[in-house]
C-alpha positions in Angstrom: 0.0 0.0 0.0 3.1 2.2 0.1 3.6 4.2 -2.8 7.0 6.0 -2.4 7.3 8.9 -4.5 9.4 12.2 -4.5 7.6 14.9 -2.3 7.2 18.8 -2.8 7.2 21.0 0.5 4.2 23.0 0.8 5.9 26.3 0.5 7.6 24.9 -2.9 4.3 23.9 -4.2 2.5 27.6 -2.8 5.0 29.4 -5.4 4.3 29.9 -9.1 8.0 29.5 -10.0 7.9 25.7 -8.5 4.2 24.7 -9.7 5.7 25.9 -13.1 8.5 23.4 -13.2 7.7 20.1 -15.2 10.2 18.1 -12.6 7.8 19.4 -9.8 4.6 18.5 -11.9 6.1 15.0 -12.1 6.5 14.2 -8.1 2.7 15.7 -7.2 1.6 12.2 -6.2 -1.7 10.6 -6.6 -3.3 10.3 -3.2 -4.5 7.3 -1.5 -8.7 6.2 -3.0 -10.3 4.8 -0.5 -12.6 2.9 -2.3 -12.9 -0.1 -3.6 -16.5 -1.7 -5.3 -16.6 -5.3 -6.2 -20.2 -5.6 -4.4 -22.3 -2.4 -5.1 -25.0 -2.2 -3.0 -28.4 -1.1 -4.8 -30.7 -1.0 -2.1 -31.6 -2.4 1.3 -35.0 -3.8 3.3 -35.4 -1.6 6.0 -37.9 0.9 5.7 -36.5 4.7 6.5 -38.4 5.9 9.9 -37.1 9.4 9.7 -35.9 12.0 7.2 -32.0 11.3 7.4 -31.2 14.7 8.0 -27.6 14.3 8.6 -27.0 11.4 5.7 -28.4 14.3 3.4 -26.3 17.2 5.2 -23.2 15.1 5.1 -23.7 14.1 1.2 -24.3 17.8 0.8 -20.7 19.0 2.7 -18.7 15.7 1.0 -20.0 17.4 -2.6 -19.8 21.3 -1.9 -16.1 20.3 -1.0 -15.7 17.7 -4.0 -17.0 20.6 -6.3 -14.4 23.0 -4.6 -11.3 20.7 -5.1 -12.9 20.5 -8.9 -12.5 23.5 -9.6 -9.2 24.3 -8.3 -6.2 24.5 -10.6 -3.9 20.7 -10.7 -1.7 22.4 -8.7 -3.5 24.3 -6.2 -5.6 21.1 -5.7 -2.5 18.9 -4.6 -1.7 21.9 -1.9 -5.1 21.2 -1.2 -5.4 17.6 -0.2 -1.7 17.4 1.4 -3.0 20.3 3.9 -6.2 18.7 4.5 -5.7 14.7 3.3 -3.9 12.4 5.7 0.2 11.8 5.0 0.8 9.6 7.4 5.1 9.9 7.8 4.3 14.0 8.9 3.3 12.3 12.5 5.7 9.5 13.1 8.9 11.6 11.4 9.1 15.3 12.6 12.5 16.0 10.7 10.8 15.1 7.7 7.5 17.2 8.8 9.2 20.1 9.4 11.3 19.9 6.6 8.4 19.3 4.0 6.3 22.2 5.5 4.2 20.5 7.9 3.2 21.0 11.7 3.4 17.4 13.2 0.9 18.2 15.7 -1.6 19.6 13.1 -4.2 16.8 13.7 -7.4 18.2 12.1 -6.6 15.9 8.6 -7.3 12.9 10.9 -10.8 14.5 10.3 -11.1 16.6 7.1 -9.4 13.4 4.9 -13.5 12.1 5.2 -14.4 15.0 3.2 -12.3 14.9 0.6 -12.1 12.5 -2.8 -10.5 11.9 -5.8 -12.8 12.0 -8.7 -16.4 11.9 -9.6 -16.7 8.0 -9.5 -14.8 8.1 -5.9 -17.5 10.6 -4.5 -20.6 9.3 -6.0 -20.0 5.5 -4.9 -19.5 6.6 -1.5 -22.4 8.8 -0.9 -24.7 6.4 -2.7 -23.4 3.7 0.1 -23.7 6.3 2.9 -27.2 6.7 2.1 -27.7 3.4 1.9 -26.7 2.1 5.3 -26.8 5.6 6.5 -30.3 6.3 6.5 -31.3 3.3 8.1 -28.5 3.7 11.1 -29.5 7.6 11.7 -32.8 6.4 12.2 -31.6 4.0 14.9 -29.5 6.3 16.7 -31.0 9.4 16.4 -29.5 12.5 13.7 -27.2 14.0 16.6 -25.5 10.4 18.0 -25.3 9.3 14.4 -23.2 12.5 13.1 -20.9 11.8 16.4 -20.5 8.5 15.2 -20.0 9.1 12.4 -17.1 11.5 12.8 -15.7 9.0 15.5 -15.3 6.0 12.8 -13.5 8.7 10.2 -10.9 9.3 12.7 -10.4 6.0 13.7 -10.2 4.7 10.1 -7.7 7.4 9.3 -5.5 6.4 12.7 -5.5 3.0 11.8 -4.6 4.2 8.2 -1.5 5.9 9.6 -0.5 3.1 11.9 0.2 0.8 9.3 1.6 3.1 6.8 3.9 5.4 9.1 6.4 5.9 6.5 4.0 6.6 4.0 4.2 10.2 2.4 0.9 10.0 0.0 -2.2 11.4 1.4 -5.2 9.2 2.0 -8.7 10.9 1.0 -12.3 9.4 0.8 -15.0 8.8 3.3 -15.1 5.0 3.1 -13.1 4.3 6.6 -16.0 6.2 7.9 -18.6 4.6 6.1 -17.0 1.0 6.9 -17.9 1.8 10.5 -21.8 2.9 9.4 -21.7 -0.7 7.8 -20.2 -2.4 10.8 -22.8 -0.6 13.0 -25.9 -1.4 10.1 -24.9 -5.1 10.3 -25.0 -5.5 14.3 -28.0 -3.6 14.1 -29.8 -5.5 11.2 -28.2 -8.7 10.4 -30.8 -10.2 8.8 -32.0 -7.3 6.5 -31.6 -7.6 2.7 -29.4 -6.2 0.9 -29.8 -6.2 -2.8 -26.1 -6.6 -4.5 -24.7 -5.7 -8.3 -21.5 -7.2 -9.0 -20.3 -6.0 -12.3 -18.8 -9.5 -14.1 -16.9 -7.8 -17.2 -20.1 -6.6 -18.7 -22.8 -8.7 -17.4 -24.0 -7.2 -14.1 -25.3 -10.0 -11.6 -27.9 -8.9 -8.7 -29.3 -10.7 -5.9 -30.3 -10.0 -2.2 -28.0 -11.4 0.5 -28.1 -10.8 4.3 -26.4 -7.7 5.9 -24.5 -9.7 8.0 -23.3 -12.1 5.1 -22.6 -8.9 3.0 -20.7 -7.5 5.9 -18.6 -10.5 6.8 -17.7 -11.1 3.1 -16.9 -7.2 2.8 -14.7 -7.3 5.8 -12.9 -10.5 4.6 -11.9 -8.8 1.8 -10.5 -5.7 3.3 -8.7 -7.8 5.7 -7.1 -10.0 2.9 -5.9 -7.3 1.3 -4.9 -5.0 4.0 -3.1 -8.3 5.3 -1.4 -8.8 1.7 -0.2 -5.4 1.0 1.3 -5.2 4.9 3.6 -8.6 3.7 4.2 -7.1 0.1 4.5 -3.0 0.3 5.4 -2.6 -3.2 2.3 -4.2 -4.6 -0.2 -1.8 -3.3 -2.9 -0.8 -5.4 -3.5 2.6 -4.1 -6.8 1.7 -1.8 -6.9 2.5 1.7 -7.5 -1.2 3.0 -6.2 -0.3 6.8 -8.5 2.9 6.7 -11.4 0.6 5.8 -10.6 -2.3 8.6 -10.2 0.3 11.1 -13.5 1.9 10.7 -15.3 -0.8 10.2 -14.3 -2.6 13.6 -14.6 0.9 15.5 -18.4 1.4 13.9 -19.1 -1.9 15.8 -16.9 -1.4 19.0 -18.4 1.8 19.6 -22.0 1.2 18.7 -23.4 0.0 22.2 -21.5 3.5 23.7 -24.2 5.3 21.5 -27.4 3.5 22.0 -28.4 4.7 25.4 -28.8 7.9 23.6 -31.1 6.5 20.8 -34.9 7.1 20.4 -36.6 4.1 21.6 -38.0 2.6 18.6 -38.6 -0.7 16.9 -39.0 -0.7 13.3 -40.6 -3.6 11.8 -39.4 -5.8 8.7 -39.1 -8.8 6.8 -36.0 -9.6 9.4 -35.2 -9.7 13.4 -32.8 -7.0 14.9 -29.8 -8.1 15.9 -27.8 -8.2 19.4 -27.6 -4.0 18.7 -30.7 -3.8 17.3 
């Protein structure tokens, strides 16, 4: 998952005479995707009990902030996500931080690295997921505990991230860490809802409904295979964020049970029986 590559300092980059330079064009890396869609989820069984005000509000700050990296110049949009996307080495080496033009105590990335993404594809996949198991989850916990949560499984997914990529000096954007914990939390919480699948095979797309907590454990698997894989073989990383994905999902379903004493009591009813969470 490492992806070594020459680095600019953020001064360098912040002046016209370095952004001009075709060598400096050349070592802008790409940043860390954190996405990865081999099982698409189309829809799911459980009816919505409220209006998911903070799915929509969240959707709605992910694209205001997409649309404003879009329309930033190539070069003003790489200062852009290394100030605000997640480079891991800035907080485990602080010669190389402060050397590159970073403050190895500025921890607010940990955060804003949710909010950012790398392309139209990147963005629209995770929303459509986040409303997917997002609606159903802020009806369960209530709009205020689910935005804490939330915001609690982006940071973890981005600390895990770091962990396991310390000397890593390519920034990791994208909301799916976070949205690996609302999946984690939607599969304790339903484990028997349906979830209707697309799995794209070359050009014949193959749907079918499967239970959450199948879809979950087979999801999981997968990040955990290829987290474990590019751990043992650095230089094969493909450029997806598997720690970042692990981590959230296992903190959506550790910290689930801290949350629930602050949900609306509520039981919604469905073709499926709640789970231990539910």
């Amino acid at each position: 998952m490492q992806v070594i590559r020459a680095v600019p300092k953020l001064a360098e980059l912040r002046q016209n005479s370095y952004i001009k330079s075709s060598a400096a064009r050349r070592s802008l890396p790409t940043a860390f995707v954190e996405t990865n869609r081999s099982m698409f989820p189309i829809r799911d069984s459980v009816p919505t009990v409220q209006t998911p005000v903070i799915v929509y509000t969240l959707i709605a700050v992910n694209a205001v902030v997409f649309l404003y990296q879009n329309n930033l110049g190539p070069y003003d949009a790489g200062v852009f996500t290394y100030e605000y996307g997640l480079v891991p080495r800035r907080y485990f080496d602080v010669y190389w931080a402060t050397r590159h033009g970073y403050a190895p105590t500025g921890y607010w990335p940990f955060l804003t690295a949710a909010f950012l993404h790398g392309g139209w594809l990147h963005i629209i996949l995770n929303m459509w997921t986040l409303y997917i198991f997002g609606a159903s989850m802020e009806g369960r916990l209530g709009s205020l505990p689910f935005l804490v949560f939330y915001l609690v499984c982006a940071v973890a997914s981005t600390v895990v991230h770091a962990w396991f990529n310390a000397t890593s000096d390519v920034p990791v954007i994208g909301a799916s860490g976070a949205i690996a914990g609302v999946i984690g939390a939607y599969a304790m919480s339903f484990p028997t809802a349906r979830i209707t699948l697309l799995i794209p095979i070359i050009i014949i797309p193959l749907i079918f409904d499967i239970p959450a907590v199948a879809f979950a454990a087979i999801w999981f698997g997968m990040q955990l295979l290829q987290g474990a894989w590019e751990t043992l073989t650095p230089s094969m990383g493909g450029g997806i964020a598997w720690w970042a994905h692990i981590g959230g999902f296992l903190a959506g379903m550790i910290v689930l049970p801290l949350f629930l004493p602050f949900a609306p009591v509520r039981r919604v009813r469905g073709p499926w029986q709640p789970g231990p969470w539910g």
